[in-house]
C-alpha positions in Angstrom: 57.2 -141.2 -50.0 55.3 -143.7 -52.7 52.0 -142.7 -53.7 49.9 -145.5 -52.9 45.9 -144.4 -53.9 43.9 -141.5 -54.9 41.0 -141.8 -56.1 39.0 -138.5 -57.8 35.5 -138.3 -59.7 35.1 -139.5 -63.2 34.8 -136.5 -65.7 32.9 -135.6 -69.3 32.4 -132.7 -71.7 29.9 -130.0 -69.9 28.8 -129.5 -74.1 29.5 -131.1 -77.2 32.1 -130.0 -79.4 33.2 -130.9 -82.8 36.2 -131.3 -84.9 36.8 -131.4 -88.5 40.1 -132.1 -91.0 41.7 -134.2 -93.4 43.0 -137.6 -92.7 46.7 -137.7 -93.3 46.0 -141.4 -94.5 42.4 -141.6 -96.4 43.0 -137.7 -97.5 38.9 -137.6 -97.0 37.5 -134.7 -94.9 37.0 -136.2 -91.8 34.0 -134.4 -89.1 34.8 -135.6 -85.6 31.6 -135.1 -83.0 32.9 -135.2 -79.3 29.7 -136.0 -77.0 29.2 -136.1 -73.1 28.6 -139.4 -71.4 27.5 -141.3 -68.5 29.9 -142.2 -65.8 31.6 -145.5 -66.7 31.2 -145.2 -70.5 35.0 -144.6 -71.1 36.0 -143.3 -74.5 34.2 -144.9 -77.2 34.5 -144.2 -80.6 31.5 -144.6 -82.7 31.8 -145.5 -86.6 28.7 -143.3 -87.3 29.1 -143.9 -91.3 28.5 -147.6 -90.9 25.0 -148.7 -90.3 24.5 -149.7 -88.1 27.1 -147.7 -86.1 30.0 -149.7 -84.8 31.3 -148.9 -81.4 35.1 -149.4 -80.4 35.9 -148.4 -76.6 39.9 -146.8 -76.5 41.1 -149.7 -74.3 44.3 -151.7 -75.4 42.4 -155.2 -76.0 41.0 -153.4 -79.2 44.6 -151.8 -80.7 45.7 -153.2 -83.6 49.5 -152.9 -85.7 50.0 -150.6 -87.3 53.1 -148.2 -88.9 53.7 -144.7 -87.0 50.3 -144.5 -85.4 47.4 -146.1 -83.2 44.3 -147.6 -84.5 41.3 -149.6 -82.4 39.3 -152.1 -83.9 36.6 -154.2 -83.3 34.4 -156.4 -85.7 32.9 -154.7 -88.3 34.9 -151.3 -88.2 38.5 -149.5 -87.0 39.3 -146.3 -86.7 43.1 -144.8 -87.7 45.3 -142.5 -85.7 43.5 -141.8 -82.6 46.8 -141.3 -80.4 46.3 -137.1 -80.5 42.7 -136.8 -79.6 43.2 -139.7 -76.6 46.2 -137.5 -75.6 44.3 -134.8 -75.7 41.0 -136.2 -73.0 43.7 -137.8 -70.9 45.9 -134.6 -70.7 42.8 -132.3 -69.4 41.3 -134.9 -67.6 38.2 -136.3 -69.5 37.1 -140.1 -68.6 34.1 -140.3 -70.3 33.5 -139.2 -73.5 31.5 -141.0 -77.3 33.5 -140.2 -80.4 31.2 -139.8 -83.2 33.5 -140.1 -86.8 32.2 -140.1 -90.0 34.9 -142.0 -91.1 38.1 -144.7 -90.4 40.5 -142.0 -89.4 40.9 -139.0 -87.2 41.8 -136.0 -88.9 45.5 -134.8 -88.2 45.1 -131.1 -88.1 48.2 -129.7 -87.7 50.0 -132.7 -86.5 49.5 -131.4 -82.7 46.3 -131.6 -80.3 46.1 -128.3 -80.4 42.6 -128.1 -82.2 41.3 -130.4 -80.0 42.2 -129.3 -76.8 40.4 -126.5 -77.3 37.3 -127.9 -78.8 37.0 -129.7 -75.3 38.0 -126.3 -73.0 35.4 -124.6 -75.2 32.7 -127.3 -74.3 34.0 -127.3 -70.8 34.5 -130.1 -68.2 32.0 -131.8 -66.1 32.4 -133.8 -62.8 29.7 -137.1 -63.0 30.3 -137.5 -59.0 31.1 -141.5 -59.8 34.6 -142.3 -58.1 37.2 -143.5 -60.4 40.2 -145.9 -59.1 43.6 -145.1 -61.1 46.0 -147.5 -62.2 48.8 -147.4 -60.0 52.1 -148.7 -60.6 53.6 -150.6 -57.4 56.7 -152.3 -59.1 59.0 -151.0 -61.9 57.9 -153.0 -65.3 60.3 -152.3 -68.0 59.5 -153.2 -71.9 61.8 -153.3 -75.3 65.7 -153.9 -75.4 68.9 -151.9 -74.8 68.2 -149.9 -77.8 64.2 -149.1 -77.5 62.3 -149.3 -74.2 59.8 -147.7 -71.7 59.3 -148.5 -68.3 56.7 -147.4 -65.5 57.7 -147.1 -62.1 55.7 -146.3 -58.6 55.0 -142.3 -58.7 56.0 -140.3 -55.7 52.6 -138.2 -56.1 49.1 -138.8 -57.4 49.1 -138.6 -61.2 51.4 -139.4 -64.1 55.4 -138.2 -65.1 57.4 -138.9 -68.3 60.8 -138.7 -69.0 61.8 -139.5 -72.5 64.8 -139.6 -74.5 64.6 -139.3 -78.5 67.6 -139.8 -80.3 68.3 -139.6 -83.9 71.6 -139.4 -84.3 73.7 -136.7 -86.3 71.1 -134.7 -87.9 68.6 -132.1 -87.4 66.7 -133.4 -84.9 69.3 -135.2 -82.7 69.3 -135.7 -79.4 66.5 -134.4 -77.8 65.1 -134.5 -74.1 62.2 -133.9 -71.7 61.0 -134.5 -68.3 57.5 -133.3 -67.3 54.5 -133.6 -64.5 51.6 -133.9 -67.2 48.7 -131.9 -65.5 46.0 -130.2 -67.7 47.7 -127.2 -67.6 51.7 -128.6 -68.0 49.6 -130.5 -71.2 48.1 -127.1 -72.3 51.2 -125.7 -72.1 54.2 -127.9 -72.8 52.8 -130.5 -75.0 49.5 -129.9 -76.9 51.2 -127.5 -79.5 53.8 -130.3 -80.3 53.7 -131.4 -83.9 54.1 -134.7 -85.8 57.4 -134.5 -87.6 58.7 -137.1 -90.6 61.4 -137.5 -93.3 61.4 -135.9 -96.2 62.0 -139.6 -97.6 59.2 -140.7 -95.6 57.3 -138.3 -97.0 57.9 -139.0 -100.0 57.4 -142.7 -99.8 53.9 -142.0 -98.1 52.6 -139.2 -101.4 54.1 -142.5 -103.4 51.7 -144.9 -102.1 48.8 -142.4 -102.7 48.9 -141.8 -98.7 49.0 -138.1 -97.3 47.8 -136.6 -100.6 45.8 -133.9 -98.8 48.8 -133.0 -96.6 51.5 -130.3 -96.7 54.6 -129.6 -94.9 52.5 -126.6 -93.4 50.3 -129.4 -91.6 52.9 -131.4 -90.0 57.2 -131.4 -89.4 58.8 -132.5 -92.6 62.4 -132.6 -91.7 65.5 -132.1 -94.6 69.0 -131.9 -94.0 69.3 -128.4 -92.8 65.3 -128.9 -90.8 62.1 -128.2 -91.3 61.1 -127.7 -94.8 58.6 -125.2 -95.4 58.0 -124.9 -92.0 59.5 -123.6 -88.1 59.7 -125.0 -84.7 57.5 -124.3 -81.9 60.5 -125.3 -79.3 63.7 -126.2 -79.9 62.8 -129.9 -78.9 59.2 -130.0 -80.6 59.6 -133.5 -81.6 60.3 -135.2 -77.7 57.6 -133.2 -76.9 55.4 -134.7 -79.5 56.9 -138.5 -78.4 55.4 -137.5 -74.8 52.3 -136.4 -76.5 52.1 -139.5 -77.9 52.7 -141.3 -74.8 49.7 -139.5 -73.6 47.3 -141.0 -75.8 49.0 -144.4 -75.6 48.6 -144.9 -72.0 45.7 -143.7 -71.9 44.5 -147.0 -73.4 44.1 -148.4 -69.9 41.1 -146.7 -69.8 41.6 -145.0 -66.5 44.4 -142.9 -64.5 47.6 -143.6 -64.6 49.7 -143.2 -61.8 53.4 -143.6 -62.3 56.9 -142.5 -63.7 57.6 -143.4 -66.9 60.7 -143.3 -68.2 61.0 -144.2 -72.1 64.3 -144.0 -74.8 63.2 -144.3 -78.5 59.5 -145.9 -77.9 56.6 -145.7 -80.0 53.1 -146.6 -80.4 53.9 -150.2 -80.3 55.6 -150.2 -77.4 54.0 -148.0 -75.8 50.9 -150.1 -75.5 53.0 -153.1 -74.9 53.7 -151.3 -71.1 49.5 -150.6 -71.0 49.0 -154.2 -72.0 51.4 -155.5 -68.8 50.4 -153.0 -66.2 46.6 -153.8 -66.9 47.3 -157.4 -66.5 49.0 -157.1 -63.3 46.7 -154.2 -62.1 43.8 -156.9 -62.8 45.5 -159.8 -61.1 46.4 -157.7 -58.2 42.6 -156.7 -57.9 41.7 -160.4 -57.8 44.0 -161.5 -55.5 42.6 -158.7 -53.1 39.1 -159.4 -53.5 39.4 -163.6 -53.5 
């Protein structure tokens, strides 16, 4: 039977927490101060090194292009690569949170949302008792071509599913698939773990252009003929489970609960918030024709 609505409290951070890294980009050290908020805030990052401070709420109207990541900006300040921290709120459930960053990028840890999935378990969850409505997907909406596409479709329960499909070709990553129910624990789990992975050409080409100078193959997957260099897999298919990471974060750009299946082969960022950028238009045309 369709899920049709289900509506739950909004949630924050019980404590603060903070995060700190390198930028796989600016190579600066990068401290990352995750603050609770007030019911209906969102997620909004804060440029706390400009003054005076900038503030970019993670909704899709503010992402701009950019190559292998997801970056928000607003006038006066953007800030890079915010796809595994976003992941990481929407896949235990925060709502409401203020992103204090001392800089234009989010540090990249260890290529995973490990570090700050459990920056926001440690500072624990609160409910704010304001009801929250999800986003939920009535009619399929597909994006992309034969050879790259995602597509949402009307859930069968309350929340959000993926299935994706990478494919590389011959190589050592390959064909690679996952289907999962992404609850906080399933995201704990299955997902949070999952690395960013690269070329060794690519990775080259980035050191080239004086990007990812603070970065080792220990802090992400570089991937050689014969694998991982320098490094080892997690799973077997790390690197589909990172894509669904990813998609985490992505969607979570319409600001609210999604509830659908989503189905993806070979998408990425840009994609990705193509689908956000048609469901919220529909989802907001629907909600006028309703109240008019």
């Amino acid at each position: 039977m369709p899920h049709t609505q289900c509506f739950r409290s909004q949630r924050t951070l019980r404590r603060p927490a903070v995060v700190s890294g390198f930028g796989y980009w600016t190579g600066k050290r990068i401290r990352v101060e995750l603050e609770p908020a007030s019911a209906g805030t969102g997620v909004v990052f804060v440029r706390a090194d400009i003054d005076p401070p900038v503030r970019i709420a993670a909704t899709v109207e503010n992402r701009i292009e950019a190559s292998s990541r997801t970056n928000l900006a607003v006038a006066g300040g953007r800030v890079q690569m915010v796809e595994h921290l976003l992941s990481a709120l929407a896949g235990i459930g925060i709502d409401c949170c203020v992103v204090r960053v001392n800089g234009e990028e989010l540090p990249g840890m260890d290529g995973s949302s490990q570090a700050f999935v459990e920056a926001i378990d440690a500072a624990g969850v609160e409910d704010l008792g304001a009801p929250l409505e999800p986003l939920v997907v009535t009619q399929p909406v597909r994006i992309g071509d034969s050879e790259s596409w995602i597509e949402a479709m009307p859930p069968s329960f309350p929340g959000l599913s993926i299935e994706y499909v990478l494919d590389y070709g011959p190589g050592p990553i390959g064909r690679q698939e996952l289907s999962l129910r992404v609850t906080p624990q399933t995201y704990r789990d299955e997902l949070s773990q999952a690395r960013t992975f690269i070329s060794v050409e690519d990775a080259e080409r980035m050191r080239a252009d004086g990007r990812g100078l603070s970065v080792s193959p220990r802090d992400l997957l570089v991937f050689g003929p014969d694998g991982p260099v320098g490094n080892r897999l997690r799973w077997s298919d790390e690197c589909v489970r990172h894509k669904v990471l990813d998609a985490v974060g992505d969607l979570a750009l319409a600001g609210r609960p999604l509830h659908a299946h989503v189905r993806a082969c070979r998408s990425g960022h840009r994609l990705n918030a193509k689908l956000v950028g048609r469901l919220m238009a529909m989802w907001s045309e629907r909600r006028v024709r309703v109240t008019a």
